[in-house]
N, C-alpha and C positions, 0 to 999 in steps of 0.2 A: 717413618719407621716401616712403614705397608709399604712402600716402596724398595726398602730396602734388602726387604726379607724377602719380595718375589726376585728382586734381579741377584740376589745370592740363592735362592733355594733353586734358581730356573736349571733345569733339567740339559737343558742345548749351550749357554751362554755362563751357566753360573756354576758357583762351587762344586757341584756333582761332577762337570764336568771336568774340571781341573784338578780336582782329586783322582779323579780315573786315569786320566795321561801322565800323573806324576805316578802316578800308581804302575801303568802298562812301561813307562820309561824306567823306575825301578828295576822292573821284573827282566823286560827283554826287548821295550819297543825301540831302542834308539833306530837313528841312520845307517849305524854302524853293524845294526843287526846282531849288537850285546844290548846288555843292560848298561845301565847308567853305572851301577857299583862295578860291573869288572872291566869299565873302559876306566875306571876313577883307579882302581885296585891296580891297575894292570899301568895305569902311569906314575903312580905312587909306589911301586914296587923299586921305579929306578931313581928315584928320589933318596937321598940320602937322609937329608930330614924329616921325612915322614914315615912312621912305623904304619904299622900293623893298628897301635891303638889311634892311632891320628885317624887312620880308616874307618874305623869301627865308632869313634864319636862323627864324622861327618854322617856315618848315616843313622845316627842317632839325633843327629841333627835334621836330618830330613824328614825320621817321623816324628820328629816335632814338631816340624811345619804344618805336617797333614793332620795331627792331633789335633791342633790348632784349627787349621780349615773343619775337622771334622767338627770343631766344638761352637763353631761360628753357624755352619750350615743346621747343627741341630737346635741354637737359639734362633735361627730365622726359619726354620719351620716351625717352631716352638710357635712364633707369633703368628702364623700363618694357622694357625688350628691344622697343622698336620701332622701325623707321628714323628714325634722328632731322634727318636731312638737310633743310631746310626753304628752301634758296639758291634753288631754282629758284621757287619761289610768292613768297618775298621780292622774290628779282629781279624779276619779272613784275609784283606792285603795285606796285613803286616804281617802275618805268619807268611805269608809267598813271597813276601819280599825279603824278612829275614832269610826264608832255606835259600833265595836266589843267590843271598850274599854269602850266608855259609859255602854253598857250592863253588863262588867264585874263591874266600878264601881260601879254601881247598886249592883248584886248580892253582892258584898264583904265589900264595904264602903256605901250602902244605899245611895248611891246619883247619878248621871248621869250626872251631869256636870264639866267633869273634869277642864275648864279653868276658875273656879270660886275659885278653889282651885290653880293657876298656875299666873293665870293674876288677879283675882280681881274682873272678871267683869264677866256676867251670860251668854254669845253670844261668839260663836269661833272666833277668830280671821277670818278676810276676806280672803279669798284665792286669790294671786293673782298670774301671769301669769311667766309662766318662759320663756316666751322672752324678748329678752336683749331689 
């Protein structure tokens, strides 16, 4: 288990890591010098089977994934006796990463609110806390 928790909490090699390049590729790191959502948005636009909400759950789907790692990396600090608190850094990329995607929907589909097209309804879902 001590094993597992250092090579997941490790700073250079482990989940910190990998959440931050999913994170900086979100926001703006691609090759391509966009984001990951308006190189996705911006292919899916000329797709005919993919709307606007097919957009808005893929990256709904992607902070799932990072909730996910987020929830894995604060039970292997957890064992690690280190602070395993990690809402406030979640919180912070997911709001950068949402406005990235707002802004792309803007540019590509003329609107801004992706969970209008996803949920139905004009306000983000509420953020709530990943302690258990």
């Amino acid at each position: 288990m001590r094993a597992w928790a250092q090579a997941t909490a490790d700073e250079v090699s482990g989940l910190p890591y990998s959440l931050y390049v999913m994170h900086r590729v979100m926001v703006d790191g691609t090759l391509l010098g966009k984001s990951l959502m308006e190189v996705f948005c911006r292919l899916a636009r000329h797709k005919d089977e993919l709307t606007m909400a097919d957009v808005g759950r893929y990256f709904l789907r992607l902070a799932t994934v990072q909730a996910q790692g987020y929830a894995a990396l604060g039970k292997a600090r957890q064992a690690l006796a280190l602070p395993a608190a990690q809402d406030e850094l979640f919180a912070s990329r997911m709001d950068a990463q949402a406005a990235s995607f707002r802004q792309t929907l803007a540019s590509v589909y003329g609107v801004d609110e992706w969970t209008l097209g996803v949920h139905g309804r004009q306000t983000a879902p509420a953020r709530r806390s990943m302690e258990p």
